[in-house]
C-alpha positions as CSV (number, residue, x, y, z in Angstrom):
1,X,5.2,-9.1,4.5
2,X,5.7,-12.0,7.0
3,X,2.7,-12.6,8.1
4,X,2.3,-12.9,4.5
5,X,5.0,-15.2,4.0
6,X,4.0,-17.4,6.6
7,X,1.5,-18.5,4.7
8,X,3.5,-20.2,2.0
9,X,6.2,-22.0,4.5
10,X,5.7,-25.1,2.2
11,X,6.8,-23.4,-0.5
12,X,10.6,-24.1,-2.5
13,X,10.8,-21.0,-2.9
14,X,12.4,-19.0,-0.3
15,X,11.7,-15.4,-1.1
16,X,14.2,-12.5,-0.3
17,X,12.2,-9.3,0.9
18,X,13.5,-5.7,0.1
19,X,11.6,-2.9,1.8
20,X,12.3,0.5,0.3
21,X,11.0,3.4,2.5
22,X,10.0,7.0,1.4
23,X,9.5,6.5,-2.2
24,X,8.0,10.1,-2.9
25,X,9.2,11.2,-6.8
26,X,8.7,9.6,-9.7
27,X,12.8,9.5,-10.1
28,X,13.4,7.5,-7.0
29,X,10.5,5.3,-8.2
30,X,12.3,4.8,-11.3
31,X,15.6,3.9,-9.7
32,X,13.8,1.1,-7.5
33,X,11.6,-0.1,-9.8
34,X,14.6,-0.6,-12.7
35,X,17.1,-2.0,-9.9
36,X,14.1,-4.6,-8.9
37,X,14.3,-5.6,-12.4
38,X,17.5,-7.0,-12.5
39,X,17.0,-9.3,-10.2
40,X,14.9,-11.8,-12.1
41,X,11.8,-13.3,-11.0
42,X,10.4,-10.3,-8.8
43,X,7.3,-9.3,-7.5
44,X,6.5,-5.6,-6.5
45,X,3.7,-4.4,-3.4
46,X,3.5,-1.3,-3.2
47,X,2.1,0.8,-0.7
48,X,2.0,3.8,-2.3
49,X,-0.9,6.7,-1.2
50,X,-0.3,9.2,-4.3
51,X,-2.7,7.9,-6.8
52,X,-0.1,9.2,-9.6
53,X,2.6,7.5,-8.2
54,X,0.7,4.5,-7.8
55,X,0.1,4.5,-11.6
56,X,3.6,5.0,-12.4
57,X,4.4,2.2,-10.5
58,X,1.9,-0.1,-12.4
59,X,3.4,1.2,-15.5
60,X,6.9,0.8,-14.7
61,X,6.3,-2.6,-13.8
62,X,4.7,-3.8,-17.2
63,X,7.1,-2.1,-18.6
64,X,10.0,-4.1,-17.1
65,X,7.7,-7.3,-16.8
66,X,7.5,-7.2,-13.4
67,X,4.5,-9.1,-10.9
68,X,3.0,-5.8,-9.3
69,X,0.5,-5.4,-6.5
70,X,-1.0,-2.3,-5.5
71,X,-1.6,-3.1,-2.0
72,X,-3.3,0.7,-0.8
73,X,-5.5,1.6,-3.9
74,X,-7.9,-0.3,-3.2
75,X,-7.8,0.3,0.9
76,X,-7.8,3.9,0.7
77,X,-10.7,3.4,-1.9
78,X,-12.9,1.4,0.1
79,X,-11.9,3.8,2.9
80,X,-13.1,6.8,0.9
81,X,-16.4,5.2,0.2
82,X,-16.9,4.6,3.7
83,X,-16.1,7.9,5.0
84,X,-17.5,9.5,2.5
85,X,-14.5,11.9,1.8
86,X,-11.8,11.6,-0.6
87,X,-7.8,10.7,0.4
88,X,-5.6,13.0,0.8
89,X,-3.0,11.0,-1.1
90,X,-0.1,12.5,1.9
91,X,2.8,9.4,2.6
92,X,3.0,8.1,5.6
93,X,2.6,10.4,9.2
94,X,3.4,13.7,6.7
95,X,-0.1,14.3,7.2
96,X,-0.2,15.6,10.6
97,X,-3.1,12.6,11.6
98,X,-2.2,12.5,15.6
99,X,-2.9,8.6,17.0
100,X,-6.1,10.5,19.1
101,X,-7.6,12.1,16.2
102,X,-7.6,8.3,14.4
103,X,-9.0,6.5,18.0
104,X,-11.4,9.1,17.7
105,X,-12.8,8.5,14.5
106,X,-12.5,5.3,14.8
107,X,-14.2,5.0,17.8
108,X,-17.0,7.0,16.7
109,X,-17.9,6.3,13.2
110,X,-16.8,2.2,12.7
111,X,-17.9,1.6,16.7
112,X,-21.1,3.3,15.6
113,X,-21.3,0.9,13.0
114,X,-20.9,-2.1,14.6
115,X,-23.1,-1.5,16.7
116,X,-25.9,-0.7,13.8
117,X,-24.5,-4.0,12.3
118,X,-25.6,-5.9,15.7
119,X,-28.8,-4.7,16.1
């Protein structure tokens, strides 16, 4: 979010930031979504993994007239295109991905492309 921000230093506007962690159910969705509300103009990223909660995130949002961006949807879908494999839709390290197994594949499969890129 701020190295978002920092691109707007210009602005009037100073922005107040709220980041809510582990937003897994649809409840505590809900709750944050409908306490963002009350705080007038308000704009919403989410980084939500869960296709399903993603949607109910959108929705909630129009429904309360809230700004919304879904900031992973479209990650995770370009992602999935170029693995070739479908998301898993798990929050955050739940997923048991170890820090090797991600240098790994990165190493091996974008690496791999680069180097087809240069040539």
């Amino acid at each position: 979010t701020e190295r978002l921000l920092v691109q707007f230093e210009g602005s009037a506007l100073a922005p107040h930031v709220t980041i809510v962690p582990k937003v897994t159910t649809v409840e505590r969705l809900s709750e944050v979504i409908e306490e963002a509300s009350r705080g007038g103009n308000v704009m919403v990223m989410a980084t939500l993994v869960d296709s399903t909660m993603a949607s109910w995130a959108r929705s909630l949002c129009s429904d309360n007239n809230l700004r919304f961006i879904d900031v992973m949807t479209p990650l995770i879908d370009e992602f999935s295109d170029f693995l070739e494999e479908d998301a898993l839709g798990v929050p955050g390290g739940a997923s048991g991905v170890s820090q090797r197994r991600v240098s790994k594949m990165v190493n091996r499969e974008f690496f791999g492309m680069v180097e087809a890129v240069k040539f």
